[in-house]
Structures are given as C-alpha cells and as structure tokens.
C-alpha positions as CSV (number, residue, x, y, z in Angstrom):
1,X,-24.2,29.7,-25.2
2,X,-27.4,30.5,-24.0
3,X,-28.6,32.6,-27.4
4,X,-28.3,29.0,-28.7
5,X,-30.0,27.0,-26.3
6,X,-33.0,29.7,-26.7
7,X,-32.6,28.9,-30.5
8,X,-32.5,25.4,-30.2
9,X,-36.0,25.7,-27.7
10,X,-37.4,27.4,-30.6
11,X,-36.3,25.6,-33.4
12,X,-37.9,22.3,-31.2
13,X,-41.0,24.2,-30.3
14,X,-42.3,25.6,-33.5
15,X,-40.9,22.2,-35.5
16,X,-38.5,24.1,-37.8
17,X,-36.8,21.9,-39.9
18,X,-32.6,22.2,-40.6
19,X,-33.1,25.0,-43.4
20,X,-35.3,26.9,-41.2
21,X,-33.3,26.2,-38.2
22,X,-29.8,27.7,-40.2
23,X,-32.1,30.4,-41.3
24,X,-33.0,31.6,-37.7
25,X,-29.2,31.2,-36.6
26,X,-28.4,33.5,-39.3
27,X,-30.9,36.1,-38.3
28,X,-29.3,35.6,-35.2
29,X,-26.0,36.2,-36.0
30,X,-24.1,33.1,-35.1
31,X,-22.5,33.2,-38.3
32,X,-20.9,36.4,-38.4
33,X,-18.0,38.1,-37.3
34,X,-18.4,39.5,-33.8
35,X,-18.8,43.3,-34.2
36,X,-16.1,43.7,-31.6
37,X,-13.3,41.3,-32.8
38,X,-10.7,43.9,-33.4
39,X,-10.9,45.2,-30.2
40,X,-11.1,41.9,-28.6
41,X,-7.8,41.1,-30.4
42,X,-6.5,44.3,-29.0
43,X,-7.1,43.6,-25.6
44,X,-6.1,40.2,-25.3
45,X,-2.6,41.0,-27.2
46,X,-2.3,43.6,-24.7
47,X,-3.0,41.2,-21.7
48,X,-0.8,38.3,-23.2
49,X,2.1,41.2,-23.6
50,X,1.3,42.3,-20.3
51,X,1.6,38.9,-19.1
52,X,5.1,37.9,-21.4
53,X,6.6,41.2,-20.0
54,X,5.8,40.4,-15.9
55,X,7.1,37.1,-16.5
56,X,10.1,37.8,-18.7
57,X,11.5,40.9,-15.9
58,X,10.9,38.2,-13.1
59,X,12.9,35.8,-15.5
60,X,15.6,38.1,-16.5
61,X,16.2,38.7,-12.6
62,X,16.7,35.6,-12.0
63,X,19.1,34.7,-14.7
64,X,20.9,37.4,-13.7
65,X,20.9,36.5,-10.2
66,X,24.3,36.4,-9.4
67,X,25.4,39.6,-11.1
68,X,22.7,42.2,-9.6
69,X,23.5,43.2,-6.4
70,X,20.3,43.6,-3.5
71,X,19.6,46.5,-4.1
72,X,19.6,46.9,-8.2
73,X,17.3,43.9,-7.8
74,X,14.5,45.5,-5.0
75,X,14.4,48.8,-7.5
76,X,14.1,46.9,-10.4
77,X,11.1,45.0,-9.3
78,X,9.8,48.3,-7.4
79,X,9.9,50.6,-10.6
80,X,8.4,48.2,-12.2
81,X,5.4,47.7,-9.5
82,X,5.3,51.3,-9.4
83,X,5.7,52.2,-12.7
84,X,2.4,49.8,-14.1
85,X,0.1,51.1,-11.1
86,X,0.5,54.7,-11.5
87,X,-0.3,53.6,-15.7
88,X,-2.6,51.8,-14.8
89,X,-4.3,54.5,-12.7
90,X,-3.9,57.0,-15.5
91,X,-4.7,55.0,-18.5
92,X,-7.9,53.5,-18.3
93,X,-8.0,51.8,-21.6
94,X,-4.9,49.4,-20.8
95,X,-5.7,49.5,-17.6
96,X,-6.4,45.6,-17.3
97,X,-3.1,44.6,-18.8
98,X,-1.3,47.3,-16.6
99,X,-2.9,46.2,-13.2
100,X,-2.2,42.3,-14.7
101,X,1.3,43.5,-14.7
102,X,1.4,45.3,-11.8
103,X,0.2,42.0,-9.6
104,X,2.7,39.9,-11.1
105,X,5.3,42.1,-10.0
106,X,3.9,42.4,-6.6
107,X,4.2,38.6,-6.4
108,X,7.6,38.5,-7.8
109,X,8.7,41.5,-5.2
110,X,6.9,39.5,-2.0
111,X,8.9,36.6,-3.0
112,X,12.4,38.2,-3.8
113,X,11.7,40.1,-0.5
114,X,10.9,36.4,1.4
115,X,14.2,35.0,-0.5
116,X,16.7,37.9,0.5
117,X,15.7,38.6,4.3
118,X,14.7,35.0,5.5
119,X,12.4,35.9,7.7
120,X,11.1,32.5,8.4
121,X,7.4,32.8,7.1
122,X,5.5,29.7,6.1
123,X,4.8,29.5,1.8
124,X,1.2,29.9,2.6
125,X,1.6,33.8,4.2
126,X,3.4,35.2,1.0
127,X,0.8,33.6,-1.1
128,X,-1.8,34.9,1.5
129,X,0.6,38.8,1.7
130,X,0.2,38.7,-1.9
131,X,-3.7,37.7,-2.2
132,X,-4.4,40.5,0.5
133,X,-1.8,43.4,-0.9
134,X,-3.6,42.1,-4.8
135,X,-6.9,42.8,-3.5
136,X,-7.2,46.8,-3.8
137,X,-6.0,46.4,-7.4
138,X,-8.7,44.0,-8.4
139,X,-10.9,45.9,-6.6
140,X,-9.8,49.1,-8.8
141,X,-9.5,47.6,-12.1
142,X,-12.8,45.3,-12.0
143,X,-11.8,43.0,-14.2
144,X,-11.5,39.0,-14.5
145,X,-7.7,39.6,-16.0
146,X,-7.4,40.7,-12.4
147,X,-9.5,38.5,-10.6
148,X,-9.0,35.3,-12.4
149,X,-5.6,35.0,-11.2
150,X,-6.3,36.3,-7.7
151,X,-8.9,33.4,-7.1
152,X,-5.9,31.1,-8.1
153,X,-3.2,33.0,-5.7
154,X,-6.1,32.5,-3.2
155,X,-6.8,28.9,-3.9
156,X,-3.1,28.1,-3.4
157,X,-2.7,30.1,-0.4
158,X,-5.2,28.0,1.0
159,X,-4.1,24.8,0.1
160,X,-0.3,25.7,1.7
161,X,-2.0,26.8,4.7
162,X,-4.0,23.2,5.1
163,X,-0.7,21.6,4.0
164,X,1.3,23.3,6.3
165,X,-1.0,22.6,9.3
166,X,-1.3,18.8,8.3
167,X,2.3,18.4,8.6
168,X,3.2,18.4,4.8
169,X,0.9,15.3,3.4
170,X,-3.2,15.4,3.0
171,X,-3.9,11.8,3.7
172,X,-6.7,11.3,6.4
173,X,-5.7,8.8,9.1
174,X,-8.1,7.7,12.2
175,X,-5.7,8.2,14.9
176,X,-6.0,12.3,14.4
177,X,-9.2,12.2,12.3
178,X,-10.8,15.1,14.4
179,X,-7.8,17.6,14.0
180,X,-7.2,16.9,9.9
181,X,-11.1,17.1,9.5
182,X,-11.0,20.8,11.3
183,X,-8.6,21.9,9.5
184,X,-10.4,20.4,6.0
185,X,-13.7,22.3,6.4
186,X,-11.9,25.4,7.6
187,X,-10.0,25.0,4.5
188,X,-13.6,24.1,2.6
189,X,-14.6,27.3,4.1
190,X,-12.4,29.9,2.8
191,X,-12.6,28.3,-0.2
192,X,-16.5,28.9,-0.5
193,X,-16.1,32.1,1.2
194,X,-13.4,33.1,-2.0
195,X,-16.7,31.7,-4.4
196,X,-19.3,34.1,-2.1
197,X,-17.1,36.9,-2.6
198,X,-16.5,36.2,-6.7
199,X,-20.2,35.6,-6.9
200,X,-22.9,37.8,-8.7
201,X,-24.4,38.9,-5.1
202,X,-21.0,40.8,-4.9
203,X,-20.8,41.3,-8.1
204,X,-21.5,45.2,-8.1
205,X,-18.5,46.0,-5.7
206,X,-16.4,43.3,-6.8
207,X,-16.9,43.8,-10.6
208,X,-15.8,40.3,-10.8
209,X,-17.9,38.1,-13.9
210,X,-18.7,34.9,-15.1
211,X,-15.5,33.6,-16.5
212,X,-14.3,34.7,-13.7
213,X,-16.7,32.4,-11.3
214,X,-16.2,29.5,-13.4
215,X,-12.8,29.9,-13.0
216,X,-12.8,29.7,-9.3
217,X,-15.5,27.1,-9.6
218,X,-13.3,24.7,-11.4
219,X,-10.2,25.7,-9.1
220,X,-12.5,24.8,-5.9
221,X,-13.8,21.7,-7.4
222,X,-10.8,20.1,-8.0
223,X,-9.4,20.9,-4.6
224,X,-12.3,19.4,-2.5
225,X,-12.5,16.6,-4.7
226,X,-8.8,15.8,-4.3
227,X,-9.1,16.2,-0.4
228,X,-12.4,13.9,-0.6
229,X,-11.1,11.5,-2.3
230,X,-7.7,11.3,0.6
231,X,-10.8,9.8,2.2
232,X,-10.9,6.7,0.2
233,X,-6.9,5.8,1.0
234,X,-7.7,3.9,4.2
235,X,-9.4,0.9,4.8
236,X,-12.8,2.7,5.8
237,X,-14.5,5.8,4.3
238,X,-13.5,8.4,6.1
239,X,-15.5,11.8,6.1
240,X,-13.5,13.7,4.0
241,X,-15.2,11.8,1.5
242,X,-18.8,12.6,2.7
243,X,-18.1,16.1,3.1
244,X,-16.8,16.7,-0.2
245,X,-19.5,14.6,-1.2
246,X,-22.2,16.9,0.6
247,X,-20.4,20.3,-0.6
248,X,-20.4,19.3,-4.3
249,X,-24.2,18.2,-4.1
250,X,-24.7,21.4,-2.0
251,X,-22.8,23.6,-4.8
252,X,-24.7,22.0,-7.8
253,X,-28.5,22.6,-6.5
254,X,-27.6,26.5,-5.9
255,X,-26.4,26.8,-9.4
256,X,-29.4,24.4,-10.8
257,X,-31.9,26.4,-9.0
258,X,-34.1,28.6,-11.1
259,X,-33.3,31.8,-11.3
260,X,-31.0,33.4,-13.6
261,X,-27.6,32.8,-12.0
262,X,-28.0,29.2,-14.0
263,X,-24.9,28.8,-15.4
264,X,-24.1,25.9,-17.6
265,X,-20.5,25.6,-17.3
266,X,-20.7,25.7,-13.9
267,X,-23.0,22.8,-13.4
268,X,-20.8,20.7,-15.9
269,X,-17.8,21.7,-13.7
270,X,-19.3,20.2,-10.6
271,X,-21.1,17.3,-12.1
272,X,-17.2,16.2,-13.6
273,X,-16.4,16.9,-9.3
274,X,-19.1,14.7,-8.3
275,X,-18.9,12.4,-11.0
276,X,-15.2,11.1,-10.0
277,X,-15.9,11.4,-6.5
278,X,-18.6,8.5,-6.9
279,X,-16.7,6.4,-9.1
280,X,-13.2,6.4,-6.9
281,X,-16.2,5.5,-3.9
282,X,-17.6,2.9,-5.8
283,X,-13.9,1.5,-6.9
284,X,-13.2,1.9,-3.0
285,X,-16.2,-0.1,-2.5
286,X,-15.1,-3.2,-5.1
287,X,-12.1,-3.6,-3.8
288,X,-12.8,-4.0,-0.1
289,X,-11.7,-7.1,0.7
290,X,-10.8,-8.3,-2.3
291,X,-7.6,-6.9,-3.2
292,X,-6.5,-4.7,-6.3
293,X,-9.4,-4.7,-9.2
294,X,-7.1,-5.4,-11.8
295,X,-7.0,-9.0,-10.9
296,X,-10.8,-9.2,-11.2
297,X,-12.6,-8.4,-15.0
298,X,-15.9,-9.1,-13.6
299,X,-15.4,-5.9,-11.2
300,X,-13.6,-3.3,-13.6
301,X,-16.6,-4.5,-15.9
302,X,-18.8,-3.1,-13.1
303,X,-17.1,-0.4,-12.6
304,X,-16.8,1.0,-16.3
305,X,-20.4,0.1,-16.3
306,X,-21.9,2.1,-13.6
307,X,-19.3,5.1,-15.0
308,X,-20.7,4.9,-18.5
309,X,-24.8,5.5,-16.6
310,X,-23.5,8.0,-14.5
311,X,-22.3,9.6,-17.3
312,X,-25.4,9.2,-19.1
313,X,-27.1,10.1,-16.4
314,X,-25.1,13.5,-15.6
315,X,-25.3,14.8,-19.5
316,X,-29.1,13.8,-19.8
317,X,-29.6,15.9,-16.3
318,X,-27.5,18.8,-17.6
319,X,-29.8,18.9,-21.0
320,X,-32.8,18.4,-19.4
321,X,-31.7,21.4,-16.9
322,X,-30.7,23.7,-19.7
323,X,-34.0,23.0,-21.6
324,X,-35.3,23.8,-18.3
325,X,-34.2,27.2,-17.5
326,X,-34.3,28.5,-21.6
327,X,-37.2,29.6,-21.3
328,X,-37.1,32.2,-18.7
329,X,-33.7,33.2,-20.2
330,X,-35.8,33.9,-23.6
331,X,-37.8,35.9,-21.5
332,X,-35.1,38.0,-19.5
333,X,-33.4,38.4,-22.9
C-alpha cells in the first residue's frame, strides 16, 4: 500500500499522464505475480489445515462426549498439545501452523480441564490461564499466526474480567459511577498495555508485525468504543464517553505522527472508532429532551448531515496524511 501511495506522489509530482502512470506501475511490479505466491499458498494451506485440524479434534471430543471416558478425553487433548509442540520445536518450516495448533489445543485442554473438575474459576481466568500459558509459544514461534489470535484471547479475557467485576452488564449508572469507571480504565489499560507490547518498540523480542498490530488495533477499538458509547444510555453523558473519546484521539495522533510507524490502516481503524463515537454523541445530543429521533425528519436530516462531513472530513484527513508521510517513506525505501 505504501509502494503505491509513493507512485501515486510521483505520478502527481512529475505530471505523468495515465499511460505514463500504468507504465511506472509496471516497472514497479504491481502487475505481476508475486515472486513468492507458491509459497504463500503453502503456508496459508498449512495454517488453515492447522487451524481445521485443532478445531475438528476439539469438535470430535465433544460429539463424542458421552462415549469417552475422563481420562481417554485428557490424553487425547494432551498428545495432541504435546505432540504439535515438540513438531513444532523440531520443524521449523511448519512451525507456524504447528504452534497455531498447539495453542488451540491448549485452549481446548484449559477448558475441558475447567468443565471436568469444577473448580469454580470465573470465564475471565481460563481465558487469562490460557493467554499467559500461550505466551512462551508466541514468544518462540514469532509469528502473527501466533499472535493474532493471542491478542484476541487477551482482548476477551479482558472484557470477562470488566464483566465479571460489573456484575454481568456494562451499562454506566451515577449511583456507582466511581467504581464502574475504575474498573473501565483499568480495563482501557490492559488493553493499551496488550497494543504497547504488540507494538514495533517490542517488536524485536516479540517478533510480532503489522497485521498483527492492526489486528489488535481494530479488536481495541471496538471495545472502548462500545464501553464509550454505554456512556450515552443515560440521560447525561457520562465519562465513559469522554474517555473513550480522549483514548481514540490519543491513539490516532501517535499513529499520525511523523515518523515511520505511520500506518494507514491503523488510522482508518481509529477514525471509523472515533467517527461513530461522535455521531451516537451527537444523536444523544438531538434527542435530549425531545424524545426518539424518528418522530422528527428535521433531526435525522441533521444527523445524516453532519455524518456525511465527518465522513468527508475523516477520508480527506486520511489522504491528506498519507500524501503527507509518502515522501519520507520514498526516502526510507
């Protein structure tokens, strides 16, 4: 994406017209086949049977849940978590799609384990278990196969712990306003603490990458913006609203700065967060006192109105941003 934002800079700069332009994409290689497509195939079929064959052995158990006694079922799911990490360990080329394998099974074990024994442990600590036991493995196989799916079993541990702790609903109310709101940026925290750790300043010991930052961008984004906007339920704002608010316009100046962590994907990700949390203010704002908007044309007109600018607003930003920081990507390339 950036090669053609660069091309597109240079196309504009040097006023090439649309034969010229094709011409310097095909010099480029845009057109062509990527010189690594076969084994790009060959890794993701590996993954994706990786993936089927985790899934289908957890499956398989549980169909079969009445006929397998407890202990067929623990070595089942242990040869199978042992088996993929020692072949994973010895077999670096599939080693990806081994350890993939291997950290679905260690989920499937924690939870057959939690099932079996009862041992009274809220949802939150086996996804939290099985996000801290997961870590040495992505920490091994430096891969996003790995840590994609980790910043998800991370994202859900944390939103079971803020659940639990709330008493089973996210809804902000003023009578306990000070305890939920704790227990929100805690929860805010961890979550920016998981993007810190995914991030390129860690990116040498984590050997985490980009897809899988934007990954764990778009997975924190939608959870702050869905606890922000529990801030809009009542009759006032409450400042769950104003904090998710503050976080997301916190979030997209780092990645807008200048410097070559821009990221383009990452900026749309949080300007589609920010975006809705503005309009669902705005809609809040309307309807103050004047009951549902649907009963009013006039307001919903408003309403699509100042959506369709912000819109306009948010893409013409992004553009203007990417034109922006082109140039010193041209020059780091």
């Amino acid at each position: 994406m950036k090669t053609r934002l660069l091309l597109l800079q240079l196309s504009s700069k040097h006023g090439l017209d649309a034969q010229q332009a094709a011409q310097l994409q095909r010099l480029a290689g845009l057109h062509e086949q990527p010189h690594n497509l076969s084994q790009l195939v060959l890794r993701g079929t590996a993954l994706l049977a990786a993936g089927l064959g985790g899934l289908g052995l957890l499956m398989w158990v549980a169909a079969n849940w009445s006929e397998l006694g407890r202990m067929p079922r623990f070595a089942l799911l242990q040869t199978l978590l042992l088996c993929s990490a020692l072949a994973a360990s010895f077999w670096p080329k599939a080693r990806p799609a081994l350890a993939l394998l291997c950290l679905l099974s260690l989920g499937g074990l924690l939870a057959f384990f939690g099932q079996t024994y009862q041992t009274g442990a809220d949802t939150w600590q086996l996804f939290a278990l099985w996000a801290a036991l997961g870590l040495p493995l992505c920490l091994g196989a430096r891969s996003d196969v790995l840590w994609a799916p980790w910043a998800a079993i991370v994202t859900a541990a944390i939103a079971l712990w803020m659940d639990t702790h709330l008493g089973g609903r996210w809804s902000a109310l003023p009578a306990s306003q000070g305890d939920e709101l704790r227990v929100q940026a805690l929860a805010f925290g961890a979550v920016t603490l998981m993007l810190f750790l995914l991030g390129p300043l860690c990116r040498r010991q984590t050997g985490a990458g980009l897809l899988t930052l934007r990954f764990a961008m778009g997975l924190a984004t939608a959870f702050v913006s869905a606890v922000a906007l529990t801030g809009l339920l009542g009759a006032e704002v409450m400042p769950q609203y104003w904090l998710g608010l503050i976080l997301g316009l916190g979030a997209a100046a780092l990645v807008a700065r200048r410097s070559p962590g821009f990221d383009m994907a990452q900026l749309s990700i949080l300007a589609f967060g920010l975006n809705t949390l503005l309009v669902f203010g705005v809609a809040h704002w309307l309807s103050l006192g004047n009951g549902s908007l649907s009963d009013d044309p006039l307001r919903l007109l408003l309403l699509g109105a100042f959506a369709a600018l912000l819109l306009a607003a948010s893409v013409s930003g992004l553009m203007r941003l990417a034109r922006h920081h082109a140039g010193p990507i041209g020059a780091a390339q």
